[in-house]
Every structure is written in structure tokens, then in C-alpha cells.
C-alpha positions as CSV (number, residue, x, y, z in Angstrom):
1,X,14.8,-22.2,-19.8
2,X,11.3,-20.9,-19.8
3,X,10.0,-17.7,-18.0
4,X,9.1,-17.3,-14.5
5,X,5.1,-16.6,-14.4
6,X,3.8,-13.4,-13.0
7,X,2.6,-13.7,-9.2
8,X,-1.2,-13.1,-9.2
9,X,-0.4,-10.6,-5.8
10,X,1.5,-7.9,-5.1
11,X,2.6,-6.2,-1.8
12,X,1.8,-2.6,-1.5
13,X,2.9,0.1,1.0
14,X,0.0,2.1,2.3
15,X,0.9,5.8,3.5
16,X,-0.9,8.2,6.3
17,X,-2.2,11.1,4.6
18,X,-1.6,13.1,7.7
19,X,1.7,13.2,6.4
20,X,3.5,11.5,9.8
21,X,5.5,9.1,7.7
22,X,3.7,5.6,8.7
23,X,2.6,3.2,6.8
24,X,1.1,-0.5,6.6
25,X,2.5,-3.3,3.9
26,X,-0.6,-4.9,2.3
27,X,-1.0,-7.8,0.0
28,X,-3.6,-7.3,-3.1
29,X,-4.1,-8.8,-6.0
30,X,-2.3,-7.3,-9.0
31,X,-5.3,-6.7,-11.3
32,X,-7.0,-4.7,-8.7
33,X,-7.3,-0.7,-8.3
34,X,-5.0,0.8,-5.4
35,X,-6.1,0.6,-2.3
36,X,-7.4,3.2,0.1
37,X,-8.9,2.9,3.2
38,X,-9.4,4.6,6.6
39,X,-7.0,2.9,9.6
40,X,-5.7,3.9,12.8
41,X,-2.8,6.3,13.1
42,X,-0.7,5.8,16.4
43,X,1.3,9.1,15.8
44,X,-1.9,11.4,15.7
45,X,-3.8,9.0,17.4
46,X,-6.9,9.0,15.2
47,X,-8.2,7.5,11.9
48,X,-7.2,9.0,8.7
49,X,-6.9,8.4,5.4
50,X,-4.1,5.7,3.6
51,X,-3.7,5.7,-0.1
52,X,-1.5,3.1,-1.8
53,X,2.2,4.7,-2.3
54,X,3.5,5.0,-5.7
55,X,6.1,3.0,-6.4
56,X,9.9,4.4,-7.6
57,X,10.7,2.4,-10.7
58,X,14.2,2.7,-12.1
């Protein structure tokens, strides 16, 4: 049985740098640089900064 091909997206976890412990689930496409990008907040009520989570291998 042949291999199953790669998906051409991932999804990605996005997390507030104002260290409040939300985040947003993105798609992108795998051959892309992480994302970053400024969004709204709820929990300090403001926009700040999300950078793209690093993701726990095993």
C-alpha cells in the first residue's frame, strides 16, 4: 500500500504574548514562515502581539 501524501496546510495555535493563556487555531500553508500578527485580546481587552506556538513533538 502506497504512502499517504503530505497535506499542503497545517493548523497552527497562535498564542497572546501578554501571557493571558489565549490563543486562535489558524490554517497556513506548510511551506510558509510562522505566523505573527497583531489581534484582539478579550482578557486585556486590547491588541497585542500572537506568535505561532511551538509545537511539542514526542
Amino acid at each position: 500500500m502506497a504512502k499517504k501524501a503530505k497535506s499542503r496546510t497545517i493548523a497552527v495555535r497562535i498564542l497572546s504574548m501578554a501571557q493571558t493563556g489565549f490563543f486562535m487555531t489558524f490554517r497556513r500553508p506548510r511551506t510558509h514562515r510562522p505566523l505573527s500578527m497583531l489581534k484582539y485580546d478579550p482578557v486585556v481587552k486590547k491588541k497585542v502581539l500572537f506568535l505561532e506556538q511551538k509545537r511539542g513533538g514526542k
